[in-house]
RODO-2510 file (C-alpha; in nm, 4 decimals, decimal comma):
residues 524
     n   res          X          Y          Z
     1     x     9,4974     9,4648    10,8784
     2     x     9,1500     9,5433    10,6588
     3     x     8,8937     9,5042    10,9530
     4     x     8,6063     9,2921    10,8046
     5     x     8,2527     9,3801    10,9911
     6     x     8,1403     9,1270    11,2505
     7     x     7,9294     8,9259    11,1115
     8     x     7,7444     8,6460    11,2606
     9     x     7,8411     8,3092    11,2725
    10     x     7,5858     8,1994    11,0065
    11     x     7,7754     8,4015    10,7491
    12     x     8,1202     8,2058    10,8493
    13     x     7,9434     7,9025    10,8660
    14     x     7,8190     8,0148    10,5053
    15     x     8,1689     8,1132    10,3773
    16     x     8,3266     7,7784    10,5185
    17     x     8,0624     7,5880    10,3867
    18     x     8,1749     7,7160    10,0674
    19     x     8,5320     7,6949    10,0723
    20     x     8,4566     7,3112    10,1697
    21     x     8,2391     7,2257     9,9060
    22     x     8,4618     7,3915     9,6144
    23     x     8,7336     7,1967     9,6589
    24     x     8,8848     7,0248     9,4350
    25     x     9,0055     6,6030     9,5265
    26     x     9,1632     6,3317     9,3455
    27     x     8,8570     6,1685     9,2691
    28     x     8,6405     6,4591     9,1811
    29     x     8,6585     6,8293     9,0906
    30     x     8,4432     7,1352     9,2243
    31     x     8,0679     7,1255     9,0646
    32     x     8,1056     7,3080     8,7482
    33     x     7,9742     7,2920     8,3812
    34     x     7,9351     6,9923     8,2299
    35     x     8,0746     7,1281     7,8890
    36     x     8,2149     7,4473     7,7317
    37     x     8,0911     7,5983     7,4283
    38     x     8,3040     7,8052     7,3233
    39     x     8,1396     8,0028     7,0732
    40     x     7,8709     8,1326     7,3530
    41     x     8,1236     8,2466     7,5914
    42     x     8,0293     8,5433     7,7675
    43     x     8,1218     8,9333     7,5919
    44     x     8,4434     9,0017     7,7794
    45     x     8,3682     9,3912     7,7631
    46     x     8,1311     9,5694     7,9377
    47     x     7,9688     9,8543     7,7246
    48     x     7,6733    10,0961     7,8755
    49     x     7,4155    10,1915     7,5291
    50     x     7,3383    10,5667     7,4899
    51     x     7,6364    10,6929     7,7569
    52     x     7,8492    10,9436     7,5737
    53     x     8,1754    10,7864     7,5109
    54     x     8,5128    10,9764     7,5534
    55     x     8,8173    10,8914     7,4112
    56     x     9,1268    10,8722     7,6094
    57     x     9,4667    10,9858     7,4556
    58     x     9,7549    10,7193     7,3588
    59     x    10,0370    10,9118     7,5037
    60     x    10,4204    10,8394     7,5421
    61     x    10,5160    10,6967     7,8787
    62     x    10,6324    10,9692     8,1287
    63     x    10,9802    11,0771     8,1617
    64     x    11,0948    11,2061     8,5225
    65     x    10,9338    11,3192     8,8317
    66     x    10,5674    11,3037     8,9111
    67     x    10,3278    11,2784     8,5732
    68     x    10,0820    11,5526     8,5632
    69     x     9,7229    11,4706     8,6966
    70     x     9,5063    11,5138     8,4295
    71     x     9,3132    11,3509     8,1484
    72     x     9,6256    11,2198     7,9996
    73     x     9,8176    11,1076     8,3635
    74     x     9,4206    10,9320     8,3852
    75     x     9,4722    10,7642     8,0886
    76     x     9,8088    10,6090     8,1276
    77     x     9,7022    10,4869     8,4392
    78     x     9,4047    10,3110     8,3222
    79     x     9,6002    10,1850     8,0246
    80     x     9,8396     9,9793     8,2249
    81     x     9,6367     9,8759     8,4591
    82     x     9,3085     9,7712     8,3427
    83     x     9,4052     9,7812     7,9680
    84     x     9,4973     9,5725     7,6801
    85     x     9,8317     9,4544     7,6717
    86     x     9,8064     9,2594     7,3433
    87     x     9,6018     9,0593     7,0902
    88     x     9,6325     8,6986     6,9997
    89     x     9,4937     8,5215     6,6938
    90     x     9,4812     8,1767     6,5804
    91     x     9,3122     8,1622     6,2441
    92     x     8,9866     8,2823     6,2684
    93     x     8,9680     8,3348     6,6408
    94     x     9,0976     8,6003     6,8505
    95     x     9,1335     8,7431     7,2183
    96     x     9,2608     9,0200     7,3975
    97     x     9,5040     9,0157     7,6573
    98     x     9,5145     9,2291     7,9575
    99     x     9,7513     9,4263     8,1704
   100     x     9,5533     9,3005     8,4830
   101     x     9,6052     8,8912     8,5052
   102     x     9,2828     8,6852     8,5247
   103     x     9,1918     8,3377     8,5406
   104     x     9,1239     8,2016     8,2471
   105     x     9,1276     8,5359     8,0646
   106     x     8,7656     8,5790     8,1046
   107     x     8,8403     8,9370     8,3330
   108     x     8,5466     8,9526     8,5848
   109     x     8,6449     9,2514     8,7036
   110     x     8,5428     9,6125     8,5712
   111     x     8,6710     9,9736     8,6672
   112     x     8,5056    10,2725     8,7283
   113     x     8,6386    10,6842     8,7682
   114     x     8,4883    10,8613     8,9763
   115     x     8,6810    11,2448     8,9167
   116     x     8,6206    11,6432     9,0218
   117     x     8,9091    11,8730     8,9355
   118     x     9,1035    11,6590     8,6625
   119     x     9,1860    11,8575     8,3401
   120     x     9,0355    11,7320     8,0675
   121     x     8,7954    11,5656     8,2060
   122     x     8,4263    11,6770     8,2984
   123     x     8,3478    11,6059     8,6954
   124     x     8,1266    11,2403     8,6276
   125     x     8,0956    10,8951     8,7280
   126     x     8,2427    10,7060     8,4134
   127     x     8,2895    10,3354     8,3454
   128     x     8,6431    10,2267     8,1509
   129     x     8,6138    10,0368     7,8568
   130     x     8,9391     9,8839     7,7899
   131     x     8,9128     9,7657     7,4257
   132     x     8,8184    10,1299     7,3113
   133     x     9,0604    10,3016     7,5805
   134     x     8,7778    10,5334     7,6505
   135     x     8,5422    10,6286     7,9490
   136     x     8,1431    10,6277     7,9687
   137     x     7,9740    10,8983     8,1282
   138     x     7,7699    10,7106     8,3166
   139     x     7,6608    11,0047     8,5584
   140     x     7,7257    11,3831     8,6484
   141     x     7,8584    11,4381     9,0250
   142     x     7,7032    11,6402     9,3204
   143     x     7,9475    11,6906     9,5785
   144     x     8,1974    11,9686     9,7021
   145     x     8,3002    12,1701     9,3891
   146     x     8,5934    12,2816     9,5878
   147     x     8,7788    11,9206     9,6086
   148     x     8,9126    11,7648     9,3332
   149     x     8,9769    11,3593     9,3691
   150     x     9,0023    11,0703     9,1402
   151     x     8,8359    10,7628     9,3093
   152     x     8,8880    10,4284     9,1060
   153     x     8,6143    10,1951     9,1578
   154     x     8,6516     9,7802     9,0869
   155     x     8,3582     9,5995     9,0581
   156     x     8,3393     9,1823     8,9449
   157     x     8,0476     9,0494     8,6535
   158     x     8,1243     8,6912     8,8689
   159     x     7,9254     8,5067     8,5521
   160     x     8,1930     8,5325     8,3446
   161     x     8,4557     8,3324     8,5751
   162     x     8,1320     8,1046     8,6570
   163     x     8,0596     8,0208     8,2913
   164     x     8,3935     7,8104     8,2692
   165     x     8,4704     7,7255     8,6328
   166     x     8,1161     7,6954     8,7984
   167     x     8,1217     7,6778     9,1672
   168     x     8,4513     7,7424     9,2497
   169     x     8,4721     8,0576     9,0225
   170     x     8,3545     8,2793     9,3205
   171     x     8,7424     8,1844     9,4533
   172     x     8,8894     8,3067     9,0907
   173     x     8,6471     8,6258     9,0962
   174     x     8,8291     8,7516     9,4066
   175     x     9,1864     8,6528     9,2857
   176     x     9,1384     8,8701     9,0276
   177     x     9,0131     9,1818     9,2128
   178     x     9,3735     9,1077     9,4206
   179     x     9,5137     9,0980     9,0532
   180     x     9,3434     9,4212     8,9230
   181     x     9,4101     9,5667     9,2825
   182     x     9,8112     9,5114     9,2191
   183     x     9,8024     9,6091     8,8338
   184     x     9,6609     9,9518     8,9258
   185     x     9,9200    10,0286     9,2832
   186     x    10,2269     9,9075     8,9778
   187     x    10,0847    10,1416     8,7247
   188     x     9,9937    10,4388     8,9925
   189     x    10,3730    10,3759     9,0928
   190     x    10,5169    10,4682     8,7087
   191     x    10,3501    10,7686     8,7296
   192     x    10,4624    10,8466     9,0357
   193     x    10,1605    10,8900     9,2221
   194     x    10,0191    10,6720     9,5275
   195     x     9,7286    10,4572     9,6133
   196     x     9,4639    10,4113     9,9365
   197     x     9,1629    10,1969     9,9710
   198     x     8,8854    10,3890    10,1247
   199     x     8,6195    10,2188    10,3249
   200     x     8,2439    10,3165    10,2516
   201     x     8,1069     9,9579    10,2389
   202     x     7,9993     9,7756     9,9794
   203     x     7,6270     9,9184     9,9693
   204     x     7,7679    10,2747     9,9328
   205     x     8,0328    10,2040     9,6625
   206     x     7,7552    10,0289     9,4580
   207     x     7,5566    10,3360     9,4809
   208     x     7,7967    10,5371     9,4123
   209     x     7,8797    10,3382     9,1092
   210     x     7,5195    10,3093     9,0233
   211     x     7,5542     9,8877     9,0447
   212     x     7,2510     9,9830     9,2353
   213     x     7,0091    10,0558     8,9515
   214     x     6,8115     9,7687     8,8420
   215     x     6,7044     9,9396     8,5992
   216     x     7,0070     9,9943     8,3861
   217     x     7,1179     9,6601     8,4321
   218     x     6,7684     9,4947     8,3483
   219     x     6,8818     9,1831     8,1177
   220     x     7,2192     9,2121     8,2049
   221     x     7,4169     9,0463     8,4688
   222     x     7,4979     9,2366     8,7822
   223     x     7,8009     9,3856     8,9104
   224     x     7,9036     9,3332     9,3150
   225     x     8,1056     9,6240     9,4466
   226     x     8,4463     9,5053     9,5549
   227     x     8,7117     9,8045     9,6259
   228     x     8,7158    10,2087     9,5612
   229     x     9,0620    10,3672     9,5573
   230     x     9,1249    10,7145     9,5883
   231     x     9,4608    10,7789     9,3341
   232     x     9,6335    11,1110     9,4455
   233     x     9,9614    11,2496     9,3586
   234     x    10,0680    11,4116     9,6919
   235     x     9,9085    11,4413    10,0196
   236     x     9,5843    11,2436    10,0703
   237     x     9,2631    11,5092    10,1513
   238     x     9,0107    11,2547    10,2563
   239     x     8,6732    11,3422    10,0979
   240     x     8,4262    11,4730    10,3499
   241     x     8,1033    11,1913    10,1862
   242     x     8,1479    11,0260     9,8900
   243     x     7,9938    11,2229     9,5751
   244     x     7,6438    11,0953     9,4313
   245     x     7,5538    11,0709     9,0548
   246     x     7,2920    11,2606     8,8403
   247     x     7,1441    11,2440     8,5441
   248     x     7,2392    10,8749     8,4837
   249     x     7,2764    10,7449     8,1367
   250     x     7,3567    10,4808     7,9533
   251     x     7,2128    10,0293     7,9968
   252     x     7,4707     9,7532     8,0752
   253     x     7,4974     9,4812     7,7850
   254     x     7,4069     9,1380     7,8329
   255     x     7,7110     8,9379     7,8329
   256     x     7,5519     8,5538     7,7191
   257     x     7,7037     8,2325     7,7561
   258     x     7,3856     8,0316     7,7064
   259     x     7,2924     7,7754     7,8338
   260     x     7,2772     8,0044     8,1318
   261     x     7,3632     7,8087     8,4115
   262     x     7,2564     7,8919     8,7410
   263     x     7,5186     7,8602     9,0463
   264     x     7,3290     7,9630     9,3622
   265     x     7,6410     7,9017     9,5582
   266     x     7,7971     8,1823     9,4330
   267     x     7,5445     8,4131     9,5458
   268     x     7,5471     8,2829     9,8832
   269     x     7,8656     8,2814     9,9409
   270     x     7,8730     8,6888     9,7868
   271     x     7,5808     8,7741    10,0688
   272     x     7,8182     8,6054    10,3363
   273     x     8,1304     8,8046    10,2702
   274     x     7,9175     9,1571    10,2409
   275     x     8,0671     9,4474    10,4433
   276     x     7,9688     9,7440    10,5770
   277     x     8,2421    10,0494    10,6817
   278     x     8,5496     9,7845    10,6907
   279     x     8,8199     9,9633    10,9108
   280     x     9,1160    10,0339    10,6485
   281     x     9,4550    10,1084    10,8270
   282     x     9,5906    10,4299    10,6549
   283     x     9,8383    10,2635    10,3991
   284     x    10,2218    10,3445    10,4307
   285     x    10,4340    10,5567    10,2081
   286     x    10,6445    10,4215     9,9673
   287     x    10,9389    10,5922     9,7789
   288     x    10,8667    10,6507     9,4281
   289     x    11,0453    10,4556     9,1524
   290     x    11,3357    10,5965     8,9896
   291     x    11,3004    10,7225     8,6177
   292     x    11,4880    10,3748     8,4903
   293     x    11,2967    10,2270     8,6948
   294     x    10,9804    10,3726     8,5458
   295     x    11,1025    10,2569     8,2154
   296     x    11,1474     9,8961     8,3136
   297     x    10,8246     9,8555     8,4880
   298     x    10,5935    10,0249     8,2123
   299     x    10,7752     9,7491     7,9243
   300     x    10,7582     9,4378     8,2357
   301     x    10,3439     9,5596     8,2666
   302     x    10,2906     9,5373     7,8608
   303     x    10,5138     9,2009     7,8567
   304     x    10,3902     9,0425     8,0984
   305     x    10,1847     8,6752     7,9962
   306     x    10,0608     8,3814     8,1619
   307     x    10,2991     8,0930     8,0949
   308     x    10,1168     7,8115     7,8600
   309     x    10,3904     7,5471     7,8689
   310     x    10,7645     7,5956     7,9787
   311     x    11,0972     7,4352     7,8854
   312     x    11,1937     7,2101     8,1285
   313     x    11,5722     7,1586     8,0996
   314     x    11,5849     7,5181     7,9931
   315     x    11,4270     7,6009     8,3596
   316     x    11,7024     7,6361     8,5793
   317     x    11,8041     7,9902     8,7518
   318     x    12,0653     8,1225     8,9921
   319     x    11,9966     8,0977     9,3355
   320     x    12,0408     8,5241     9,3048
   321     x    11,7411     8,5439     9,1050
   322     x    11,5125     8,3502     9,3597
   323     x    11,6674     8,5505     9,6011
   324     x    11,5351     8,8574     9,4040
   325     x    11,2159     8,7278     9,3268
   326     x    11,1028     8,5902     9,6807
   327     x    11,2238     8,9336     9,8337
   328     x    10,9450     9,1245     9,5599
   329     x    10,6938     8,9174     9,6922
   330     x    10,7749     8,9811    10,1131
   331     x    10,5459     9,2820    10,2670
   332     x    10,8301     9,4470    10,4918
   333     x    11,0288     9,6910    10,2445
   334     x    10,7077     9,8599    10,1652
   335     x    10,7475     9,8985     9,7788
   336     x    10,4479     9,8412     9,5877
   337     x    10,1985     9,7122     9,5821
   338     x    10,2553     9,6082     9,9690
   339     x    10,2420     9,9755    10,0658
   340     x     9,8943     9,9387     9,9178
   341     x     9,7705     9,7133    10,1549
   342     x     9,6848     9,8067    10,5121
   343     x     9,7699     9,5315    10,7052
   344     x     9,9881     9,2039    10,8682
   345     x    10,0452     8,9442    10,5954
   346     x     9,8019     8,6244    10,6258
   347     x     9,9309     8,4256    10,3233
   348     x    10,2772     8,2442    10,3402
   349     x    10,4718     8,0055    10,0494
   350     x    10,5307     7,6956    10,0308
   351     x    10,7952     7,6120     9,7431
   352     x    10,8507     7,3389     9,5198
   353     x    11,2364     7,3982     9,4233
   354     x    11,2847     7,1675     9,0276
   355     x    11,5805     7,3624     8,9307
   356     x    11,7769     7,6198     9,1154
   357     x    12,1341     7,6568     9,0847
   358     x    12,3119     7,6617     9,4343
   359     x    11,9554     7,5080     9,5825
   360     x    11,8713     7,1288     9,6756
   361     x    11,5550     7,0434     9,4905
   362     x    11,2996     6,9509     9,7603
   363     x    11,0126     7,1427     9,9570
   364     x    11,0957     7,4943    10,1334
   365     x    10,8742     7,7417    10,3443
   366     x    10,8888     8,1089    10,3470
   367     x    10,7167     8,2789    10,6023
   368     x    10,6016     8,7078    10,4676
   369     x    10,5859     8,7900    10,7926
   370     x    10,8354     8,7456    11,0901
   371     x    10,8012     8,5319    11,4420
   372     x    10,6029     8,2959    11,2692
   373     x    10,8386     7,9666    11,1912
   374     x    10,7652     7,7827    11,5315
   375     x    10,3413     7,8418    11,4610
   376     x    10,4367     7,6866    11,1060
   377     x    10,6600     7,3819    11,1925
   378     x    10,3602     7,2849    11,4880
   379     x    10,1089     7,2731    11,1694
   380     x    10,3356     7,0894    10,9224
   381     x    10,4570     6,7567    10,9210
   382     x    10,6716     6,6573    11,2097
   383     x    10,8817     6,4800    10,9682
   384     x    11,0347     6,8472    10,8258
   385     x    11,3849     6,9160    10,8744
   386     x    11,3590     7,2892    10,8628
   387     x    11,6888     7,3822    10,7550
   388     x    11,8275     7,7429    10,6652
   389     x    11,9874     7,8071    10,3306
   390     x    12,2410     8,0313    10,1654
   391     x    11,9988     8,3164    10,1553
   392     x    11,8054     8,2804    10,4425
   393     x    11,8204     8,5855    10,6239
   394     x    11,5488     8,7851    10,8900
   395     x    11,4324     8,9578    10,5889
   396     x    11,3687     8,6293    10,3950
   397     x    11,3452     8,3692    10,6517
   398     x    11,3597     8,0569    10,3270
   399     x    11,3902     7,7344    10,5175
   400     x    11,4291     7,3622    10,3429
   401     x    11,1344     7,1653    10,4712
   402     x    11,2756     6,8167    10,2633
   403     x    11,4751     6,6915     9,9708
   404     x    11,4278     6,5249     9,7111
   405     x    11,2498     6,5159     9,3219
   406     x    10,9354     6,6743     9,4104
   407     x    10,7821     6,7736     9,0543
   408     x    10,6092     6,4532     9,0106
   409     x    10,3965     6,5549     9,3391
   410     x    10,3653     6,9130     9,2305
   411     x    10,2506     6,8284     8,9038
   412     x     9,9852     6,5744     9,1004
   413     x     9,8721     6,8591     9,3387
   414     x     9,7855     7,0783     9,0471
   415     x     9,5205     6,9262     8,8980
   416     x     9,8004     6,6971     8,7118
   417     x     9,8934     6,9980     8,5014
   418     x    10,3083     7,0045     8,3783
   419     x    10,3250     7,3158     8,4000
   420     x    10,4091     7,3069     8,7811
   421     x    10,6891     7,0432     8,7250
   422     x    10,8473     7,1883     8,3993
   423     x    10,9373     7,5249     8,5615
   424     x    11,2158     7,6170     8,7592
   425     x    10,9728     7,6285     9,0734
   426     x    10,6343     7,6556     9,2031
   427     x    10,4863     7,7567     9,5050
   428     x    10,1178     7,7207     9,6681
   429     x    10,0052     8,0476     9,8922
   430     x     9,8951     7,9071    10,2557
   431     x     9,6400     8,1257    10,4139
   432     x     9,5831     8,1696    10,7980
   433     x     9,2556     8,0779    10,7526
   434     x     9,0942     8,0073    11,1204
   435     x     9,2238     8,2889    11,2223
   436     x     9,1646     8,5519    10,9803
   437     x     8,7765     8,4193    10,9818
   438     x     8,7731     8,5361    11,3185
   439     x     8,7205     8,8533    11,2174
   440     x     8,4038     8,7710    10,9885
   441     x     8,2821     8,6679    10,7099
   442     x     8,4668     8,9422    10,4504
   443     x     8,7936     8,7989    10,5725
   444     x     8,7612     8,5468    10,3075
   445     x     8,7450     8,7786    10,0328
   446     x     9,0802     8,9543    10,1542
   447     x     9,2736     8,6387    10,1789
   448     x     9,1997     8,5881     9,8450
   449     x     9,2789     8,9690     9,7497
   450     x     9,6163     8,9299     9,9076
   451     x     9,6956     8,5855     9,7277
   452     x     9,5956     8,8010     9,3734
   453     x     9,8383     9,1243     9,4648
   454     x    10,1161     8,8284     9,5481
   455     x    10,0326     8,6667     9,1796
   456     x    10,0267     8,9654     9,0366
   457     x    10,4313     9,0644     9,2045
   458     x    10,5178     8,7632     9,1211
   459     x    10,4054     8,7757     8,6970
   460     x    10,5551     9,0487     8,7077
   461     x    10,9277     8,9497     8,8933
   462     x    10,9072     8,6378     8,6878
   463     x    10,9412     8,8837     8,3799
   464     x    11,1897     9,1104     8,5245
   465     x    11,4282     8,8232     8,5620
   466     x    11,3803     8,6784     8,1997
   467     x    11,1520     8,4189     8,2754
   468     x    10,7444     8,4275     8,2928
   469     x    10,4677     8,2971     8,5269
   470     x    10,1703     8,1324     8,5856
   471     x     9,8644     8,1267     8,8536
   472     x     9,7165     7,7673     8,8779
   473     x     9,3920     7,7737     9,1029
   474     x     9,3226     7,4095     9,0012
   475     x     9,4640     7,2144     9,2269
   476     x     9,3247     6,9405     9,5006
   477     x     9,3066     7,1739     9,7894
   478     x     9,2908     6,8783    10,0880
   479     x     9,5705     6,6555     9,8993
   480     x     9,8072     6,9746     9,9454
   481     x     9,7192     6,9913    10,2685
   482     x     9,7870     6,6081    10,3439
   483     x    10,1149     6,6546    10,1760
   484     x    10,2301     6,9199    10,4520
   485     x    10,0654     6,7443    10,7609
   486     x     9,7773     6,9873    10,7549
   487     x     9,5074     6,8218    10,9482
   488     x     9,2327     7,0883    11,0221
   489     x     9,1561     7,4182    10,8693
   490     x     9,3944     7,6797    11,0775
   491     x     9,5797     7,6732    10,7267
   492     x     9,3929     7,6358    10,3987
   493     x     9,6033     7,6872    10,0357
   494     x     9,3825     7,9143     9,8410
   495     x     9,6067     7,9798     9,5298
   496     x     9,9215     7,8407     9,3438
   497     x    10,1917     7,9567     9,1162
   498     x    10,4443     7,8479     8,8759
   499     x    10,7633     8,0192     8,7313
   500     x    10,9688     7,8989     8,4241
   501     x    11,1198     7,9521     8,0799
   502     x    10,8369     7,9596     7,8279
   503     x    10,7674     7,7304     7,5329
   504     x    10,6052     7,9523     7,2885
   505     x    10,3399     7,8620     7,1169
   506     x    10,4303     7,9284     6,7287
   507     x    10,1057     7,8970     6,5925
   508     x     9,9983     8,2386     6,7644
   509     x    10,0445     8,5545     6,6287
   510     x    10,0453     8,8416     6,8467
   511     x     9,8787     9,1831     6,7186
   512     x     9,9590     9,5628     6,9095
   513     x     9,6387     9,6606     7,1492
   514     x     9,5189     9,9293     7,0264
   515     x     9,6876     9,9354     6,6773
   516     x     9,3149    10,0805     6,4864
   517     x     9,3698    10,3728     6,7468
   518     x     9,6692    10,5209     6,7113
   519     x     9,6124    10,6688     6,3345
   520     x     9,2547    10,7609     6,4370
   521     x     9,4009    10,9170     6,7855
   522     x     9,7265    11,0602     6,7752
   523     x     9,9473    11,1031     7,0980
   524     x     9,8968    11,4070     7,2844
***
């Protein structure tokens, strides 16, 4: 698995400390702001003033084999990962929508391109900015003229997750590098081109991404380093050192939100999680999509929403298309994104089953990785019947827990919200949390990085079988656990989901993303 550094026990004791104290309960919620004002959220684009800004073309999606690796190839990439999907409006007001998920739409997380050799594009350090589709050259590269590489760098502004959610936004900022983390390993896939995560350390992907430089961020609010990727289309040459930047340009805009609230939490809890040279198992080779395939997944990534309300008696599926869906979400075939990451599962369902054709309703368990059913039934309730069903199998080891009406309790458990009792099912990711914190500190964050890249195969499953999905990370995090029989912390739920027929919301209208560029910039 991702190695975290050993830290010392005052960082886990930091990182636990946090995880306890941002929990939600039935009589209380995290510590978060009192109010929202809407009209000062924070500026959900990052710009840089004065960096020269390049456009990126609008092409056509590729047709067979391997897309080139250029400028264009870049920019398709970037497009459906990291860019907009959609606009909504509602009167006066109105929002993009992303290709990455996030919580609350408020998209922490940036990207960077770090690039020698592309055509079309000048060797530099650029930043993306999604609602122009366009890069800014934040920095010319010294390094080996002789390799060419395209690193992708993600980075998280946390203030704009702890604007709305306070406290316990530190949990969502991380989600959504597991989201972003997904959304670029699907898009890399359509291309036809493959994914690793390098390991330089946090303080050497924030210099390389110049997060570093007070300076250009002086009024602003910072950036942490999370992940850099290196994107290649064949055989992975590992760079000999990472490239540095010269001749930096360009200021980071302040994002407001005022009042500006201050949550020290979050910044202690960011110190306890740093990590230096993280050991990264090489990542395994998947087989590339097929050209249909392509086709689907580029219309599923443009498609895909989050779920506002669902149809309830509308919300029933075939037991085939759970079947289907759980099976996207297990580790073993080694499809994307799982491919993408380097190690032995931690996180494991727990389903609410409302309405499944050929399925009890009731409480199941599936395990993503295999051997471990007897661990699980010693932490659960002794009370669980543990029962196969019709498509239980080694490969999806699905096992009935208990029966019964169960979306009055799932709608409880998440924050009292319908949406987990209206859908066909829901599920809450359970984390092996003792014993991935054995490793240190950073463990936390890649718990919470492998809950995101399961959120973001499940959006997009829940769309490939005609329905949608939503992440809930309200819910009462102990009050879970009581439901199951969890008594200490060797299991901890860190993230939920929901999957249903949607109820949509009329009174939107939905505008194409980048509609003012496509006279302006033709295809190329």
């Amino acid at each position: 698995m991702i190695e975290p550094c050993q830290a010392g026990s005052g960082a886990i004791d930091t990182i636990r400390a946090y995880h306890e104290r941002t929990k939600h309960h039935l009589n209380g919620y995290a510590r978060g702001p009192e109010y929202l004002d809407w009209d000062s959220q924070p500026d959900p684009f990052r710009r840089f003033s004065s960096a020269p800004l390049i456009s990126l073309p609008l092409n056509p999606d590729p047709g067979g084999g391997v897309a080139a690796f250029d400028k264009a190839g870049i920019s398709k990439l970037l497009e459906l990962s990291m860019g907009i999907s959609a606009w909504k409006q509602y009167g006066p007001d109105r929002w993009a929508l992303r290709c990455n998920p996030s919580s609350g739409n408020l998209h922490p997380t940036e990207a960077y391109l770090v690039c020698s050799g592309i055509a079309g594009l000048v060797d530099a350090i650029y930043h993306y900015a999604p609602r122009e589709h366009a890069l800014e050259q934040r920095a010319a590269i010294v390094g080996d003229e002789s390799q060419s590489y395209c690193l992708l760098g993600l980075t998280s502004i946390a203030w704009r997750e702890a604007w709305k959610y306070g406290e316990r936004a530190y949990r969502y900022v991380q989600l959504d590098v597991g989201h972003a983390l997904g959304a670029v390993r699907y898009a890399a896939a359509l291309l036809g081109w493959r994914v690793s995560l390098l390991s330089p350390g946090d303080t050497a992907i924030g210099d390389l991404l110049g997060l570093s430089r007070e300076g250009d961020f002086k009024g602003a609010e910072s950036e942490q380093p999370d992940l850099l990727l290196q994107i290649h289309a064949a055989g992975l040459e590992r760079l000999d050192r990472l490239p540095e930047g010269r001749q930096w340009q360009g200021r980071a805009n302040a994002l407001g939100g005022e009042p500006y609230l201050k949550w020290p939490l979050i910044d202690e809890a960011h110190q306890a999680c740093l990590e230096e040279h993280p050991d990264y198992t090489p990542s395994r080779t998947a087989p590339d999509p097929t050209t249909e395939g392509r086709a689907q997944l580029a219309q599923l990534i443009r498609q895909r929403r989050s779920a506002q309300a669902f149809i309830g008696e509308q919300s029933s599926l075939p037991i085939s298309q759970l079947e289907d869906f759980l099976a996207a979400l297990m580790p073993q075939r080694g499809h994307p994104p799982w491919d993408l990451w380097p190690g032995t599962p931690h996180l494991h369902l727990v389903l609410f089953i409302h309405r499944v054709e050929g399925l009890t309703p009731g409480l199941y368990t599936l395990p993503r990785r295999s051997g471990l059913l007897p661990e699980l039934a010693s932490a659960l309730s002794e009370t669980f019947q543990w029962q196969p069903t019709p498509i239980t199998s080694d490969e999806l080891p699905l096992h009935r827990l208990a029966e019964g009406d169960l979306r009055g309790v799932a709608r409880t458990l998440a924050c009292h919200q319908e949406i987990a009792s209206a859908s066909s099912f829901s599920f809450c990711m359970l984390a092996e949390f003792d014993r991935a914190l054995e490793r240190g500190a950073s463990a936390y964050r890649h718990l919470h990085w492998e809950a995101g890249l399961i959120g973001q195969a499940a959006y997009l499953e829940a769309e490939r079988i005609g329905m949608r999905g939503t992440g809930i990370g309200c819910f009462f995090d102990d009050s879970v656990h009581l439901a199951l029989g969890i008594e200490d912390t060797r299991w901890q739920t860190l993230y939920h989901f929901t999957v249903g027929f949607p109820q949509p919301d009329t009174r939107l209208q939905t505008l194409p993303p980048y509609a003012n560029l496509v006279t302006a910039r033709p295809p190329e």
